[in-house]
mmCIF file as gemmi writes it, N, C-alpha and C atoms, coordinates in Angstrom:
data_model
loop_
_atom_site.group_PDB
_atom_site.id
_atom_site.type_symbol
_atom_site.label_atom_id
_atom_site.label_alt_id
_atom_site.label_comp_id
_atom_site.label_asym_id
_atom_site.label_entity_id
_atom_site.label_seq_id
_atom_site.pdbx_PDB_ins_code
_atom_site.Cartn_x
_atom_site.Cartn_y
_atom_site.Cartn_z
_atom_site.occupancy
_atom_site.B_iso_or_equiv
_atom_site.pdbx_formal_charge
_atom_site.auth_seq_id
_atom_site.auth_asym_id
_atom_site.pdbx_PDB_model_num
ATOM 1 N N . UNK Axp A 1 ? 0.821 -1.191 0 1 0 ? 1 A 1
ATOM 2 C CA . UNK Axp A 1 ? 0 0 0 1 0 ? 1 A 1
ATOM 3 C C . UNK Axp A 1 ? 0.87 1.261 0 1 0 ? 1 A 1
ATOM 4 N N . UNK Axp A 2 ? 1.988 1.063 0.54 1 0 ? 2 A 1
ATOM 5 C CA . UNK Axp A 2 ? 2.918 2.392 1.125 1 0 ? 2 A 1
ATOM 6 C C . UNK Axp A 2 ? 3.411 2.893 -0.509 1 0 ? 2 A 1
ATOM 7 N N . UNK Axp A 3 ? 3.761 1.609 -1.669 1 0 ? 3 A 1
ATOM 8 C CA . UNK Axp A 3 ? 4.22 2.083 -2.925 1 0 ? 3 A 1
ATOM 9 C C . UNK Axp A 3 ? 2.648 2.245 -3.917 1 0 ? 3 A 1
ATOM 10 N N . UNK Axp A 4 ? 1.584 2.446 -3.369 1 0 ? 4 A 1
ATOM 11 C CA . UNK Axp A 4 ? 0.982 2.369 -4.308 1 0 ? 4 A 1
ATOM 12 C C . UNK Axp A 4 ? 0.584 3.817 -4.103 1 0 ? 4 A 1
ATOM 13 N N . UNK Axp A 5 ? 0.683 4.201 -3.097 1 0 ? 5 A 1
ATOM 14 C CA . UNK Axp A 5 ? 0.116 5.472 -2.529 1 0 ? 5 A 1
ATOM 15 C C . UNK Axp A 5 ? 1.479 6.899 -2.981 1 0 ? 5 A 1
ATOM 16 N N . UNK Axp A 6 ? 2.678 6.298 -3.087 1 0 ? 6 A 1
ATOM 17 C CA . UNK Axp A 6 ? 3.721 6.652 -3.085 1 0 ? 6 A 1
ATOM 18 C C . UNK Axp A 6 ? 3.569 6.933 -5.177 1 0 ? 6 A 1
ATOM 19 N N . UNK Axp A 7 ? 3.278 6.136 -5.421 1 0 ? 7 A 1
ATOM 20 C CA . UNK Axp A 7 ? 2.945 6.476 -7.022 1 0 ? 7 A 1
ATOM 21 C C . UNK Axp A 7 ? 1.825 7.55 -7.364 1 0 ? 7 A 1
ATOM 22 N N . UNK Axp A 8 ? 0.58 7.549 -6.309 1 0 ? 8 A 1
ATOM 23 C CA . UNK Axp A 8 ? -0.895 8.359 -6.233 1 0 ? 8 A 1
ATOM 24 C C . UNK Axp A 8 ? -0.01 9.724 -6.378 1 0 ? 8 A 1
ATOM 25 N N . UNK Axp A 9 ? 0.565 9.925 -5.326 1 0 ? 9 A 1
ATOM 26 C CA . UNK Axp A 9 ? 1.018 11.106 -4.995 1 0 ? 9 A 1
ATOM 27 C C . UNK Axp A 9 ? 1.723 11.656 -6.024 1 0 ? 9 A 1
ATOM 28 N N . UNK Axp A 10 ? 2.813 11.003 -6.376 1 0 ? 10 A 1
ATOM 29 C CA . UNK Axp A 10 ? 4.043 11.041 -7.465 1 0 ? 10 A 1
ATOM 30 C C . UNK Axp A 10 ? 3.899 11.371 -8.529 1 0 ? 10 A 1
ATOM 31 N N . UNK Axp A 11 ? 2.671 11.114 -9.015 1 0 ? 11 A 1
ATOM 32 C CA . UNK Axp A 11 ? 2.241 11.023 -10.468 1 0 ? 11 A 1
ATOM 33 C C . UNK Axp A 11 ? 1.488 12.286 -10.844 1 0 ? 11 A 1
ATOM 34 N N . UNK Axp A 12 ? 2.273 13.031 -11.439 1 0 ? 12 A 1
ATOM 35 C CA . UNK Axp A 12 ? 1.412 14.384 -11.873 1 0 ? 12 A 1
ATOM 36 C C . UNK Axp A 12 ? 0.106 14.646 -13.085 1 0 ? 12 A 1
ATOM 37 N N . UNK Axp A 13 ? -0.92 14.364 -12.102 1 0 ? 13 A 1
ATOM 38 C CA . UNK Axp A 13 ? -2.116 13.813 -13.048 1 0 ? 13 A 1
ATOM 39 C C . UNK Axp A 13 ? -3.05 14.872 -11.96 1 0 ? 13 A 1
ATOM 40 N N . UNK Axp A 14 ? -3.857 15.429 -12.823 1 0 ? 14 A 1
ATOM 41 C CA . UNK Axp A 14 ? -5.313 16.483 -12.144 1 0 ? 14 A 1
ATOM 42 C C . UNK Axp A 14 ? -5.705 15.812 -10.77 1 0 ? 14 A 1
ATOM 43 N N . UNK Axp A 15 ? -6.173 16.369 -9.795 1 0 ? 15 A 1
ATOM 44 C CA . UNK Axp A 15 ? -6.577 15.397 -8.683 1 0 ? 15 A 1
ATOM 45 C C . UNK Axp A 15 ? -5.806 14.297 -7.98 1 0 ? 15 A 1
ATOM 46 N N . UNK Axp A 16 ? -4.58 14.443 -8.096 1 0 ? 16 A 1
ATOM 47 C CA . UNK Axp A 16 ? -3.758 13.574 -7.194 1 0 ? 16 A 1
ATOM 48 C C . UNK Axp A 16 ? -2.398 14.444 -6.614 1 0 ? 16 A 1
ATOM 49 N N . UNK Axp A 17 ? -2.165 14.441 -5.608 1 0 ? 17 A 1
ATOM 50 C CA . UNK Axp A 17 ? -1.284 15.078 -4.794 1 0 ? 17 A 1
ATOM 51 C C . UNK Axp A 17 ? -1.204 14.775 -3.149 1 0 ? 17 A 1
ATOM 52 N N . UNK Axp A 18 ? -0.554 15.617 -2.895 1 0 ? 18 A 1
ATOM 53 C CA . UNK Axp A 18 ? -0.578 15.082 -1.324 1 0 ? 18 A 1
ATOM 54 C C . UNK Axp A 18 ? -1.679 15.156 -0.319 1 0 ? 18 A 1
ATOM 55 N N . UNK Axp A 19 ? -2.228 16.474 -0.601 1 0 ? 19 A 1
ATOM 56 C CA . UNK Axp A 19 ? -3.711 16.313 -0.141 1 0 ? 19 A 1
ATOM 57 C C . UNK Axp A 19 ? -4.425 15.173 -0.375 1 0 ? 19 A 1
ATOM 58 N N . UNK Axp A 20 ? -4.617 14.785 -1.448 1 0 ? 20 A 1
ATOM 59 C CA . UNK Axp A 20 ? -5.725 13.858 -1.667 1 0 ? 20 A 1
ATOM 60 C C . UNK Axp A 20 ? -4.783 12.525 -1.393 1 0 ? 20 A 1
ATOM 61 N N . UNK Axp A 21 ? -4.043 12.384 -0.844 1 0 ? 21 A 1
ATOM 62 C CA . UNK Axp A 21 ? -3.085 11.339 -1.047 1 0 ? 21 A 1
ATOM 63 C C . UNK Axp A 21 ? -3.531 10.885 0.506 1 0 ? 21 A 1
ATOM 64 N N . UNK Axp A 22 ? -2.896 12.421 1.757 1 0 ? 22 A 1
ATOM 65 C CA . UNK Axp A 22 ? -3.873 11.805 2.773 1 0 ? 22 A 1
ATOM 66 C C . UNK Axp A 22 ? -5.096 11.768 2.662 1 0 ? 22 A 1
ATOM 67 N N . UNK Axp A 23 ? -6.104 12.006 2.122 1 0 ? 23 A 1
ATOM 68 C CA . UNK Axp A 23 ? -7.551 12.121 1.959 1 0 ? 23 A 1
ATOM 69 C C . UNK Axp A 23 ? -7.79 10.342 1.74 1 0 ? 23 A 1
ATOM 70 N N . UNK Axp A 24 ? -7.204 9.933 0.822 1 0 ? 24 A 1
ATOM 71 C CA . UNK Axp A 24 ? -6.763 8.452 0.695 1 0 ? 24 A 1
ATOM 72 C C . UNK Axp A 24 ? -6.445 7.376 1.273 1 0 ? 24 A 1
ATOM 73 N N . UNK Axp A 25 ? -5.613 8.124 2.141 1 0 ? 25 A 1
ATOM 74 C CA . UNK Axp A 25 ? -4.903 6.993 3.433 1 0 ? 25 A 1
ATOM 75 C C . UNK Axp A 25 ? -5.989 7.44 4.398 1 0 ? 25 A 1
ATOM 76 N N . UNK Axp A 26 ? -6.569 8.742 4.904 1 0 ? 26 A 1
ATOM 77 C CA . UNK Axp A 26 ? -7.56 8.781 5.87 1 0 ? 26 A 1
ATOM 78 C C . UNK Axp A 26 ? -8.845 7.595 5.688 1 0 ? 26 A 1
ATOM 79 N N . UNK Axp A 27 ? -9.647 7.791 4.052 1 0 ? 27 A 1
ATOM 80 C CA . UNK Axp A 27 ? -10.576 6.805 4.145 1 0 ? 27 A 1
ATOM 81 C C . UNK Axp A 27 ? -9.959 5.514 3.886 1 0 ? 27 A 1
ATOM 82 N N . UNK Axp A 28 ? -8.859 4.833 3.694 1 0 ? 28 A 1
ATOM 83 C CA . UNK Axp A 28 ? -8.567 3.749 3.633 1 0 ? 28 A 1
ATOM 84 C C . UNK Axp A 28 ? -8.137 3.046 4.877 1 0 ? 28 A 1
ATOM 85 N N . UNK Axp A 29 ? -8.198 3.612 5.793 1 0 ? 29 A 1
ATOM 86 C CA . UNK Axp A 29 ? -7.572 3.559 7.471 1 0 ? 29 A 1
ATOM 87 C C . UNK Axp A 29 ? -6.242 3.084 7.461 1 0 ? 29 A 1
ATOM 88 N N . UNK Axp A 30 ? -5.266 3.529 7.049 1 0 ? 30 A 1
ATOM 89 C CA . UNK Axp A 30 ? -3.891 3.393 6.571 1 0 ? 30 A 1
ATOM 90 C C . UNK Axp A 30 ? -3.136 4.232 8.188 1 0 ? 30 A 1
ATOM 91 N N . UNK Axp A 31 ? -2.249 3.332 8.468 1 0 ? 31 A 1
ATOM 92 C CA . UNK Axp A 31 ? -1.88 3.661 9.434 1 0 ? 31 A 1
ATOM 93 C C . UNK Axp A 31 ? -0.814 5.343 9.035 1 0 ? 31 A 1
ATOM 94 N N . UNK Axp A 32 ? -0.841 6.43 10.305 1 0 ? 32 A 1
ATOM 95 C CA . UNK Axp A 32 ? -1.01 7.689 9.666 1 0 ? 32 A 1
ATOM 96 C C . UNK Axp A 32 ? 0.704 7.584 9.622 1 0 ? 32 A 1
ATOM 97 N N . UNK Axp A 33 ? 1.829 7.481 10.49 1 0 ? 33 A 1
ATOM 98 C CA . UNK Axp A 33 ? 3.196 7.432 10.008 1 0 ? 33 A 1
ATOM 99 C C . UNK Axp A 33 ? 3.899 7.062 8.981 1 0 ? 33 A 1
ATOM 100 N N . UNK Axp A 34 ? 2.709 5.752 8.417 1 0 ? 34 A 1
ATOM 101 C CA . UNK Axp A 34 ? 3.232 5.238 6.98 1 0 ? 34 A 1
ATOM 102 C C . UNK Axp A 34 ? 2.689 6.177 5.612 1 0 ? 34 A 1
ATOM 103 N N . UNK Axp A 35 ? 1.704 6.662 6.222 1 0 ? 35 A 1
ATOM 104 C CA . UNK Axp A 35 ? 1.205 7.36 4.94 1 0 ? 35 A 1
ATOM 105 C C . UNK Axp A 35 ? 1.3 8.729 5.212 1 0 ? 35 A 1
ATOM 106 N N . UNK Axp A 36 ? 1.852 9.426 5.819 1 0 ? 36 A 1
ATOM 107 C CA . UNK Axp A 36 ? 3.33 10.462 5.986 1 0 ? 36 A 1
ATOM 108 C C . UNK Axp A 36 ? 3.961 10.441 5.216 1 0 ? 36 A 1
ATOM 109 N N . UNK Axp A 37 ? 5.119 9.472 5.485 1 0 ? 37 A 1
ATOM 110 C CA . UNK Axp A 37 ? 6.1 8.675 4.542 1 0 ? 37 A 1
ATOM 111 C C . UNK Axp A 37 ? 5.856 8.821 3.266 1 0 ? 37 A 1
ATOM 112 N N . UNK Axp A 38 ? 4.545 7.971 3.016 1 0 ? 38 A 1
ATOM 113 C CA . UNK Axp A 38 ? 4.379 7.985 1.558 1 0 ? 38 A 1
ATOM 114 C C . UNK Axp A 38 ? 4.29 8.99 0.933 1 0 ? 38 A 1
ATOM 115 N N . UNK Axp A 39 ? 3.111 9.95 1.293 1 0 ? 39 A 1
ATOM 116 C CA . UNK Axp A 39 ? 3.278 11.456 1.043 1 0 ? 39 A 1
ATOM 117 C C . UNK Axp A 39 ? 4.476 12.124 0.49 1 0 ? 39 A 1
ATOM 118 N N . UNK Axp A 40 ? 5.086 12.187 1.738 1 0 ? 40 A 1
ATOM 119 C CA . UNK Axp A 40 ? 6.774 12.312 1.847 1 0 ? 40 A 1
ATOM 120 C C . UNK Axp A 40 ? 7.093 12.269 0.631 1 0 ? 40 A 1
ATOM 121 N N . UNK Axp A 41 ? 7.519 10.955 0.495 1 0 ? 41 A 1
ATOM 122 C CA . UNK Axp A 41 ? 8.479 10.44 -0.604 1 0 ? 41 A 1
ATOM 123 C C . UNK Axp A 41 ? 7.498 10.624 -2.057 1 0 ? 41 A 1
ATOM 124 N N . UNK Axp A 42 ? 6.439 10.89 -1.918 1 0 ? 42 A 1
ATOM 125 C CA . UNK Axp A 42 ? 5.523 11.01 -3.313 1 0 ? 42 A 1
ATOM 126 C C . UNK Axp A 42 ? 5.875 12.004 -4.184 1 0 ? 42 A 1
ATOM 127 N N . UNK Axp A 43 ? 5.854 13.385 -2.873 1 0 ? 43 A 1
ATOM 128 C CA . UNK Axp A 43 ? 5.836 14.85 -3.35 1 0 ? 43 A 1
ATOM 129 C C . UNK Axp A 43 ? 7.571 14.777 -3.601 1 0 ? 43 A 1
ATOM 130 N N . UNK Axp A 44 ? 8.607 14.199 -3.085 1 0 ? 44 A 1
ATOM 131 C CA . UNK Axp A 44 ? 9.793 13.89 -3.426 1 0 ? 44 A 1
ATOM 132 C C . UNK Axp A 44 ? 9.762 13.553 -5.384 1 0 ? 44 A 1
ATOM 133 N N . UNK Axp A 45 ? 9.057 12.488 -5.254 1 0 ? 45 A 1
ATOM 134 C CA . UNK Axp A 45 ? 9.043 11.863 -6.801 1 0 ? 45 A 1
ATOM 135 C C . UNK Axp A 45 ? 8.408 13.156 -7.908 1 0 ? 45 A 1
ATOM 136 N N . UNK Axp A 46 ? 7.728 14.047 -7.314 1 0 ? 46 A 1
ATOM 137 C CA . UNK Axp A 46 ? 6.939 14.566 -8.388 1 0 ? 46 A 1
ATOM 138 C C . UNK Axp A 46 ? 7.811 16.01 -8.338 1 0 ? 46 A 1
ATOM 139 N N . UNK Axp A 47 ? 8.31 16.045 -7.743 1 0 ? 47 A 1
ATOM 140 C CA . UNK Axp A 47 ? 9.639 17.619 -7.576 1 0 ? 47 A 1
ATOM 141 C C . UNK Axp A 47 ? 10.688 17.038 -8.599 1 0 ? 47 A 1
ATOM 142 N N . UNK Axp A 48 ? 11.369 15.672 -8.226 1 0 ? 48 A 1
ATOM 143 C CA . UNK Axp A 48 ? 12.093 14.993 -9.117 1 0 ? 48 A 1
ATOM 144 C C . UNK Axp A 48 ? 11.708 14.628 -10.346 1 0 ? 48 A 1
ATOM 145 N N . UNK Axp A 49 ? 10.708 14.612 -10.94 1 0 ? 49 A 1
ATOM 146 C CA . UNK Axp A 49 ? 9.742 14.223 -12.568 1 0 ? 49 A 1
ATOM 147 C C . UNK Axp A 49 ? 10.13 15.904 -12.852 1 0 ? 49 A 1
ATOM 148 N N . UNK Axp A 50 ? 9.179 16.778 -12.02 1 0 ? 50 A 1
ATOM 149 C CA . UNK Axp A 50 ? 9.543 17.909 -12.382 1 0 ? 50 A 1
ATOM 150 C C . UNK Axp A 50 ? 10.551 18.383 -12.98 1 0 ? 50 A 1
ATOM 151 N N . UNK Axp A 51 ? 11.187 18.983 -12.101 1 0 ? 51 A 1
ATOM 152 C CA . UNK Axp A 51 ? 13.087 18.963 -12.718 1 0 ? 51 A 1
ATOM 153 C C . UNK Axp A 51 ? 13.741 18.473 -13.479 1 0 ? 51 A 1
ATOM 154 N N . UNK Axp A 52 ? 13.542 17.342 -13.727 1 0 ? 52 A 1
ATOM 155 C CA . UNK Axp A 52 ? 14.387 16.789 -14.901 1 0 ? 52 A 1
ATOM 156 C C . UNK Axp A 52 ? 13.588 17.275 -16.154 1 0 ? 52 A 1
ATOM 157 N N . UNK Axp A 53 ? 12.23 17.242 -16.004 1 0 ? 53 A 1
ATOM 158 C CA . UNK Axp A 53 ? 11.552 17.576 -17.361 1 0 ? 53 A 1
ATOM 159 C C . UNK Axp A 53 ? 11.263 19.078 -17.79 1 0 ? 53 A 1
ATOM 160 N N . UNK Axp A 54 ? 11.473 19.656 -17.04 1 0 ? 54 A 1
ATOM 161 C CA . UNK Axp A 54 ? 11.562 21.223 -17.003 1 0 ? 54 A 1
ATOM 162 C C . UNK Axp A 54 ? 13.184 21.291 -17.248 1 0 ? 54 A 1
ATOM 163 N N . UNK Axp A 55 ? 13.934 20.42 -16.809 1 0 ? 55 A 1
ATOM 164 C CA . UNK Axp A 55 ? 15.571 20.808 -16.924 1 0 ? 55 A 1
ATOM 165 C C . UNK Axp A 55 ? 16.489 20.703 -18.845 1 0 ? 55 A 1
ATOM 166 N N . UNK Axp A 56 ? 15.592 19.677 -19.087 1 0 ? 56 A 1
ATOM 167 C CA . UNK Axp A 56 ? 15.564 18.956 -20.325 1 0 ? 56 A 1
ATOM 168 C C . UNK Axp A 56 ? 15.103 20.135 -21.426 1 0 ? 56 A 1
ATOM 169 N N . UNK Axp A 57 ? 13.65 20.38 -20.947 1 0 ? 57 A 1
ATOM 170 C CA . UNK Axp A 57 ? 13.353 21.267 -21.858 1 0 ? 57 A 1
ATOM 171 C C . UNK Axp A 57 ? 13.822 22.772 -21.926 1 0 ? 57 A 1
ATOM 172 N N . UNK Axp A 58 ? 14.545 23.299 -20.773 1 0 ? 58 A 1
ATOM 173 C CA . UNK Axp A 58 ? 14.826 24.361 -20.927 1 0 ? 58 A 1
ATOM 174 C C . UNK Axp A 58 ? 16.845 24.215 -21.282 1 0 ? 58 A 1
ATOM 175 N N . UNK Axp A 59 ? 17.124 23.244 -21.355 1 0 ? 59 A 1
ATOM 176 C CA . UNK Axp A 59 ? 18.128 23.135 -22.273 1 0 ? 59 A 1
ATOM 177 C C . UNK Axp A 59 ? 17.867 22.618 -23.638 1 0 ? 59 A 1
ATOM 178 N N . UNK Axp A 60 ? 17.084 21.903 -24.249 1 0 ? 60 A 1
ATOM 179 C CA . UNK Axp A 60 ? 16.312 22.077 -25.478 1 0 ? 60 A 1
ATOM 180 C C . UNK Axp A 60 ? 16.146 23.523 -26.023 1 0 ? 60 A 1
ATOM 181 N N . UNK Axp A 61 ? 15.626 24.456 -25.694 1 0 ? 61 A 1
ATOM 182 C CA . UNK Axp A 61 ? 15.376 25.564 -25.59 1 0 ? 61 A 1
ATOM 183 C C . UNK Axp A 61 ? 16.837 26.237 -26.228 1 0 ? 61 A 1
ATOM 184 N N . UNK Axp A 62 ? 17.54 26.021 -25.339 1 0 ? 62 A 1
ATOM 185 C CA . UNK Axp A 62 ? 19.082 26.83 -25.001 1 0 ? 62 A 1
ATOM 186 C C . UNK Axp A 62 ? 19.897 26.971 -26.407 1 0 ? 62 A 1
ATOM 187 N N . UNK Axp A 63 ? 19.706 25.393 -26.33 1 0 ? 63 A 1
ATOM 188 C CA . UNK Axp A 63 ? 20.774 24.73 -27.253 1 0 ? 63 A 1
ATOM 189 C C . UNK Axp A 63 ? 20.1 25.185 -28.844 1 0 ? 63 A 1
ATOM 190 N N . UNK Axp A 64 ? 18.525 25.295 -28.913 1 0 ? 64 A 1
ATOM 191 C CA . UNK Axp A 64 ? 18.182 25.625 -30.444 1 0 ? 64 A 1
ATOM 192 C C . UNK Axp A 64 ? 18.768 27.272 -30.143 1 0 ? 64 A 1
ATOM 193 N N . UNK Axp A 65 ? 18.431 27.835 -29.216 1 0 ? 65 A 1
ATOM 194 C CA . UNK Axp A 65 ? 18.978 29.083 -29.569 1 0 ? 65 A 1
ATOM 195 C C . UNK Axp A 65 ? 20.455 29.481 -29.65 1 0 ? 65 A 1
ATOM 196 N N . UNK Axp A 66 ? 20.97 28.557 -29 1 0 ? 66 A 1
ATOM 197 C CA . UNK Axp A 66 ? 22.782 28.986 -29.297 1 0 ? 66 A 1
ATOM 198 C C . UNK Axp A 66 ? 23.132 28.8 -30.887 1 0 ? 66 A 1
ATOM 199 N N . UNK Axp A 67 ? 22.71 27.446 -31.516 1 0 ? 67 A 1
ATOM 200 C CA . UNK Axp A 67 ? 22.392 26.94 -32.666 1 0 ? 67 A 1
ATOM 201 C C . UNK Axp A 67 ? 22.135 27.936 -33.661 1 0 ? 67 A 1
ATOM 202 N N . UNK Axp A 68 ? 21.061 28.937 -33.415 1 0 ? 68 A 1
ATOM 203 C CA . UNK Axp A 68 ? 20.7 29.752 -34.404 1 0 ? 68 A 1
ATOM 204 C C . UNK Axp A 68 ? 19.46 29.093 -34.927 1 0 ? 68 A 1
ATOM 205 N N . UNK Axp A 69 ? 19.058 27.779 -34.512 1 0 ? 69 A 1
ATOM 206 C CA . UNK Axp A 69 ? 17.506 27.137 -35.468 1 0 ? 69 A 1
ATOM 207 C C . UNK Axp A 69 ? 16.728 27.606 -34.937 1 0 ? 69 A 1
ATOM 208 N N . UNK Axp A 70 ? 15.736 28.431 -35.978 1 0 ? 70 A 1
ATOM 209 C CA . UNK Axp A 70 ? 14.303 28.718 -35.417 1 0 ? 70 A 1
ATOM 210 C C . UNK Axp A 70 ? 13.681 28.561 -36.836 1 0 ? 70 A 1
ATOM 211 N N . UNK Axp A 71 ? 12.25 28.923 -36.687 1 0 ? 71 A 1
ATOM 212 C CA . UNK Axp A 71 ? 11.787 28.495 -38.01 1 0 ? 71 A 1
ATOM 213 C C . UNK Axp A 71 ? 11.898 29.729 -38.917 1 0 ? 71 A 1
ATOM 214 N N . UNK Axp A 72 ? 12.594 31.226 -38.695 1 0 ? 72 A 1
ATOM 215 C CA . UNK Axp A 72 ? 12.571 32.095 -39.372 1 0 ? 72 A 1
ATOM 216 C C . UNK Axp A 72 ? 13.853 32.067 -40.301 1 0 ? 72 A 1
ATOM 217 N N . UNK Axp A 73 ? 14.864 31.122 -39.45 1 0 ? 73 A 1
ATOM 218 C CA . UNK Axp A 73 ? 16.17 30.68 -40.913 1 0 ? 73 A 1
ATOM 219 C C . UNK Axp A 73 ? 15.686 29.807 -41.338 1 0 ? 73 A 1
ATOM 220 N N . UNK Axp A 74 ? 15.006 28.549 -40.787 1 0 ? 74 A 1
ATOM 221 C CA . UNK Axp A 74 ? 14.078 27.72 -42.233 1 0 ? 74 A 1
ATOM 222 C C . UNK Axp A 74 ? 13.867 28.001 -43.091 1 0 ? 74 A 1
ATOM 223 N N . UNK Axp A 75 ? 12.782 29.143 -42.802 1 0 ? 75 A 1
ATOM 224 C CA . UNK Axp A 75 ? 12.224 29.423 -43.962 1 0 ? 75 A 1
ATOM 225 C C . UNK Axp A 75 ? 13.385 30.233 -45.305 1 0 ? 75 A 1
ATOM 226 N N . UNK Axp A 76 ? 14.038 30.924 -44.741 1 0 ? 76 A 1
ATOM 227 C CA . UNK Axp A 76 ? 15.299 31.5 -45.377 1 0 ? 76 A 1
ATOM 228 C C . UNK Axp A 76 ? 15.956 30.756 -46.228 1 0 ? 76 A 1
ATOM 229 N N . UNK Axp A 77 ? 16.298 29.899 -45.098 1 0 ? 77 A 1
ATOM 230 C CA . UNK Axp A 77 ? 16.808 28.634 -46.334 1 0 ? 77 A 1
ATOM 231 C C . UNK Axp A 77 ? 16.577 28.219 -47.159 1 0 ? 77 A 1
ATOM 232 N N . UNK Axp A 78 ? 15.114 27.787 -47.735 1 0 ? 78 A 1
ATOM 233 C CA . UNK Axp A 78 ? 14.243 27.418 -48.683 1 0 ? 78 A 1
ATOM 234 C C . UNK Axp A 78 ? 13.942 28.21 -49.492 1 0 ? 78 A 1
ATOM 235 N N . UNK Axp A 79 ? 13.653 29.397 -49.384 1 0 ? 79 A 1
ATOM 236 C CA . UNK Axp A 79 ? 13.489 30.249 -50.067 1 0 ? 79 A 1
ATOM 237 C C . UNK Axp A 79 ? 14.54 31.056 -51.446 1 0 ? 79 A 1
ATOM 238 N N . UNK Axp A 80 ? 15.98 30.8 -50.454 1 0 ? 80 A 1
ATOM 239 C CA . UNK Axp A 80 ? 17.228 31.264 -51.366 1 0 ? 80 A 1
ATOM 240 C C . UNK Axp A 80 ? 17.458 30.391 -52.508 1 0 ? 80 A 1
């Protein structure tokens, strides 16, 4: 239960977070230190999804612009 709850939380989807995560463990009668924990380590996982995918894309970003590619030399290109 502790990893399934630990994924609820983790998983950045509308309506799931730590709130509703204890809201979850409250009606499931989940003992409350473990589903702390889970919490815990959920909102851990979804800071960590975060970051890397925000980190990724804003070096994506970087790298087309150091590059010079955008679609306004595309089109340049084709055109000459």
């Amino acid at each position: 239960m502790f990893l399934a709850l630990v994924l609820f939380v983790g998983i950045p989807v509308l309506g799931t977070g730590a709130w509703t995560g204890i809201l979850a463990a409250s009606i499931l009668e989940l003992d409350f230190k473990e589903s702390i924990g889970a919490c815990f380590c959920g909102v851990l996982l979804a800071d960590v999804d975060d970051a890397i995918f925000w980190t990724l894309v804003a070096a994506g970003f970087a790298g087309g612009m150091a590059t010079g590619v955008s679609r306004k030399n595309r089109k340049e290109q084709y055109y000459e």
